[in-house]
C-alpha atoms as a printed R data frame, in Angstrom:
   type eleno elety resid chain resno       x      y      z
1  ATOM     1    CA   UNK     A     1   0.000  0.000  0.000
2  ATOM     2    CA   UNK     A     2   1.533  3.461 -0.545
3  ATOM     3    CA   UNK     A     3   1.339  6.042  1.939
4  ATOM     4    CA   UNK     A     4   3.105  8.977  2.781
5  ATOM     5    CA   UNK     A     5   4.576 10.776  5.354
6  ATOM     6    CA   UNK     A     6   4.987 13.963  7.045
7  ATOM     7    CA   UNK     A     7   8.369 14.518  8.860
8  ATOM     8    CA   UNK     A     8   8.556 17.188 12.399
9  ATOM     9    CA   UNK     A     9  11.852 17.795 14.408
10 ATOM    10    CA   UNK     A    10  10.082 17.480 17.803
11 ATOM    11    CA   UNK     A    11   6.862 15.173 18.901
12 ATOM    12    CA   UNK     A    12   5.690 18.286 19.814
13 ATOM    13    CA   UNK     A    13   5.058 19.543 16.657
14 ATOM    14    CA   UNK     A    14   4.466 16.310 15.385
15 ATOM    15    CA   UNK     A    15   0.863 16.264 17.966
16 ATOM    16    CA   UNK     A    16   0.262 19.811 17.296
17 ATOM    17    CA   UNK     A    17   0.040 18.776 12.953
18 ATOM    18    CA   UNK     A    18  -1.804 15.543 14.286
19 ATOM    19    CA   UNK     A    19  -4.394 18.150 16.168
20 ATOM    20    CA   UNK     A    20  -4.781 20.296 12.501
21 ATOM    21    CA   UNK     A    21  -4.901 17.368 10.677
22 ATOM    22    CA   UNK     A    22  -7.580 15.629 12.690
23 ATOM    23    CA   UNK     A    23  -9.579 18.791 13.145
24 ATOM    24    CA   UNK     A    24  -9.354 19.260  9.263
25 ATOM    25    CA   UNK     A    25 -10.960 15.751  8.757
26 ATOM    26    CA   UNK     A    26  -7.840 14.325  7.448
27 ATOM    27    CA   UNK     A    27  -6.848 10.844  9.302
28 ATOM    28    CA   UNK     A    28  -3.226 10.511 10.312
29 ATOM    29    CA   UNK     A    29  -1.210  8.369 12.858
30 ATOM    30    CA   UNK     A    30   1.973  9.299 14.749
31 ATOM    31    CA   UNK     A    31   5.244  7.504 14.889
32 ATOM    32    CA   UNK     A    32   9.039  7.605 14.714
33 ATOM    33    CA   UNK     A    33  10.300  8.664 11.635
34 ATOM    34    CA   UNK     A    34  13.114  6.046 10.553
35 ATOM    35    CA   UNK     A    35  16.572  6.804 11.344
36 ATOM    36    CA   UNK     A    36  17.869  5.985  8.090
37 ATOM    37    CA   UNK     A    37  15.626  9.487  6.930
38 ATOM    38    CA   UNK     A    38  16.593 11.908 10.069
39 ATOM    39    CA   UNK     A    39  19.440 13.797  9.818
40 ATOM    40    CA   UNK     A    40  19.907 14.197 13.405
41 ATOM    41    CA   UNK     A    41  18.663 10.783 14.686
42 ATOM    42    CA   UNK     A    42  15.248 12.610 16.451
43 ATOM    43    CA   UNK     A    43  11.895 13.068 14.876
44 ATOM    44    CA   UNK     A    44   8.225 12.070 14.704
45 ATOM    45    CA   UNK     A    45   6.636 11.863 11.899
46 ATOM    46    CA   UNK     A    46   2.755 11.553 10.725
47 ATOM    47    CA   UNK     A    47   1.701  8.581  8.473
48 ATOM    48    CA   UNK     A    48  -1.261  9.713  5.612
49 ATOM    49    CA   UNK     A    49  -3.024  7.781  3.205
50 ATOM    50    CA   UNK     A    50  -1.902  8.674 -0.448
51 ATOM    51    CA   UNK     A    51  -4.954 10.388 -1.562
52 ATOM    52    CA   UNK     A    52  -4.205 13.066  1.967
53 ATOM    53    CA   UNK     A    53  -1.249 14.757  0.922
54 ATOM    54    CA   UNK     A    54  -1.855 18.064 -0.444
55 ATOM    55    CA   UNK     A    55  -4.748 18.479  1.944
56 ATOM    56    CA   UNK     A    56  -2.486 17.793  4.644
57 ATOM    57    CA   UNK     A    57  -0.014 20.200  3.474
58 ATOM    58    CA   UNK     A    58  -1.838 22.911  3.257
59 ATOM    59    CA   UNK     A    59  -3.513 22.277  6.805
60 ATOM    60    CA   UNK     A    60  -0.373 22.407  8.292
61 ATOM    61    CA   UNK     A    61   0.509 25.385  6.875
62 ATOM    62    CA   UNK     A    62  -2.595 26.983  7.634
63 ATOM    63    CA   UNK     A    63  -2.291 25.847 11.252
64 ATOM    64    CA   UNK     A    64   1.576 27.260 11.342
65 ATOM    65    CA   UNK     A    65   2.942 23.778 11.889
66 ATOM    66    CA   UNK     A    66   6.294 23.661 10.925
67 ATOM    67    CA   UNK     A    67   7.669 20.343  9.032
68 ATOM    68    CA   UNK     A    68  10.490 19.063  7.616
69 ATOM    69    CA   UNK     A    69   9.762 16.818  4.625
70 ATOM    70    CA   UNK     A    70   7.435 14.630  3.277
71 ATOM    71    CA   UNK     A    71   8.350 11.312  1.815
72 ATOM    72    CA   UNK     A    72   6.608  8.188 -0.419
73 ATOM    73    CA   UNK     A    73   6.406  4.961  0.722
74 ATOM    74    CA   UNK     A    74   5.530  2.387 -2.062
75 ATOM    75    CA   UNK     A    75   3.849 -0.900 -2.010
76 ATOM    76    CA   UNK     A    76   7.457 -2.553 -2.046
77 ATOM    77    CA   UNK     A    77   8.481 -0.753  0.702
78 ATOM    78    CA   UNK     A    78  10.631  1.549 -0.847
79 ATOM    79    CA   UNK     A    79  11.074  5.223  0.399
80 ATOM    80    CA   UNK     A    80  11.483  8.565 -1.877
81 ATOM    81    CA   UNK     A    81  11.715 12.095 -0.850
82 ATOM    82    CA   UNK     A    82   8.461 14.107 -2.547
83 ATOM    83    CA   UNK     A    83   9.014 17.671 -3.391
84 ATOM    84    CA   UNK     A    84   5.798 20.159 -3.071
């Protein structure tokens, strides 16, 4: 199944985009981003189905809910940066 997700520096921010997100009718879940994608080895990210994206987007910006990237996760398993 592809999905994307939504990368934050801080779990902070990452329940503060979950709060937008849920309060804009778009369904998201929480977790760890993968080490192999963080830079600094800290950071939650928010999972999305792949129709969400752009919605999601522009809810967090909306909502001033800063994030870092976004990234594709294909059926395989595989994992690609997205740029917006």
């Amino acid at each position: 199944m592809t999905s994307y997700f939504v990368t934050f520096r801080s779990v902070t921010y990452a329940q503060r985009g979950e709060r937008v997100l849920r309060s804009a009718g778009i369904g998201c879940s929480m977790q760890r981003t993968p080490r192999v994608l963080e830079e600094r080895g800290c950071g939650y990210s928010l999972a999305l189905s792949a129709g969400a994206l752009y919605q999601a987007v522009a809810a967090l910006r909306q909502g001033n809910v800063p994030f870092r990237r976004v990234y594709l996760r294909d059926g395989d398993g595989s994992i690609r940066e997205v740029e917006l």
